[in-house]
C-alpha positions as CSV (number, residue, x, y, z in Angstrom):
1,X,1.1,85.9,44.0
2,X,0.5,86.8,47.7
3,X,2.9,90.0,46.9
4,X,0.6,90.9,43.8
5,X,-2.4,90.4,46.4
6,X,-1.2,92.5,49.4
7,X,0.2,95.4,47.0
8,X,-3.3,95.9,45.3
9,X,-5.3,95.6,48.9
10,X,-3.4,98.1,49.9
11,X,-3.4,100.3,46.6
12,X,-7.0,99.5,46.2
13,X,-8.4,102.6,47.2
14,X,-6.2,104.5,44.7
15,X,-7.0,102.8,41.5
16,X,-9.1,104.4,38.8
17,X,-10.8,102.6,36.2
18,X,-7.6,102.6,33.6
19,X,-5.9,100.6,35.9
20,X,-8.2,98.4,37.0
21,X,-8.9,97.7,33.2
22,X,-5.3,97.3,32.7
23,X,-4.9,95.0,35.1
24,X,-7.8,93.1,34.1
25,X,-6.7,92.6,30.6
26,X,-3.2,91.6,31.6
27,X,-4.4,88.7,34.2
28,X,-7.2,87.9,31.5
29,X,-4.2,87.5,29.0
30,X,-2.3,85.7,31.5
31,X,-5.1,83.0,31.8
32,X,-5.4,82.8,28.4
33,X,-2.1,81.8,28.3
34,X,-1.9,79.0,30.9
35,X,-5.0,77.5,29.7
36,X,-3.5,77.3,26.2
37,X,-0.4,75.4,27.5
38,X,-2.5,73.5,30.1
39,X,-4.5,72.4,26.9
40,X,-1.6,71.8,24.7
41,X,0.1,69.9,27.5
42,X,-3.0,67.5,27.6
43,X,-3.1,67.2,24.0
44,X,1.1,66.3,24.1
45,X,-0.1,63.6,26.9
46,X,-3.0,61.8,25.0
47,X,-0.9,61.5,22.2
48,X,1.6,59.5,23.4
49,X,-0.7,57.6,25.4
50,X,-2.1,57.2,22.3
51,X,1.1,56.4,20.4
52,X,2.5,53.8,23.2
53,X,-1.5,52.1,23.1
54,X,-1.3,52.0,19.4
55,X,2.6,50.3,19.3
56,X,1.6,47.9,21.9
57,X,-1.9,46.5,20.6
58,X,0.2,46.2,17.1
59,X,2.9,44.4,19.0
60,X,0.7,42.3,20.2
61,X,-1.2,41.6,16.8
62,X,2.2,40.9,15.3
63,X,2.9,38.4,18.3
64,X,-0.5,36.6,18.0
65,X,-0.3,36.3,13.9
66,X,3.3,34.8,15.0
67,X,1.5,32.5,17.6
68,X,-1.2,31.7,14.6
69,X,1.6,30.4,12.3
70,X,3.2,28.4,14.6
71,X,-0.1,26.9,15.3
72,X,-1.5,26.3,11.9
73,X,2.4,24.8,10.7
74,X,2.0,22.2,13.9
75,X,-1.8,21.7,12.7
76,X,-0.5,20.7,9.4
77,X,2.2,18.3,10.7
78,X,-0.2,16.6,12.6
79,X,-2.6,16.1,9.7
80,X,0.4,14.8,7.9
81,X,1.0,12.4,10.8
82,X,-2.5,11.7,11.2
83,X,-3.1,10.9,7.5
84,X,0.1,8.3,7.5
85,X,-1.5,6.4,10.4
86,X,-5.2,6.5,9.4
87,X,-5.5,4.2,5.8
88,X,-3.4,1.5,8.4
89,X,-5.5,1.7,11.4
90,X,-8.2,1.1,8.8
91,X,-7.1,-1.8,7.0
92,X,-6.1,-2.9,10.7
93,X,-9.5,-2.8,11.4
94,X,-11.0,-4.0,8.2
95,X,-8.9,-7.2,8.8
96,X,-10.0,-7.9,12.2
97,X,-13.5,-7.3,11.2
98,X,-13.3,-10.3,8.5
């Protein structure tokens, strides 16, 4: 870049129009170009940020619905539990209350 630079500041006295046209329409090109990339690398970056979020949070789901199940199975077992132990602990009581 610095040899692009010191070749025109020394050239610029010589250049017409044409060629400072030309030269304009080639760097103008040029930035087209990198700000096409920059933006399509961006894009390729969100994405799989995106992507990875999107695996993750369902990873996550599918670890908590686990979680959930385990839960509402040990829930059940103890109503099970519970349900042997409270008509006794009633008649218990009923008997002591007589």
């Amino acid at each position: 870049m610095q040899y692009v630079q010191e070749s025109l500041s020394k050239d610029v006295d010589q250049l017409n129009m044409r060629d400072i046209n030309s030269l304009l329409h080639t760097l103008i090109g040029a930035k087209k170009r990198l700000e096409a990339e920059q933006r399509e690398t961006d894009l390729e970056l969100l994405h799989d940020f995106l992507a990875r979020t999107k695996q993750q949070k369902s990873d996550l789901i599918a670890q908590l619905n686990e979680e959930i199940q385990f839960l509402g199975e040990d829930l059940e077992k103890v109503e099970a539990r519970r349900s042997l132990f409270l008509p006794k602990a009633y008649e218990k009581n009923k008997t002591i209350n007589k």
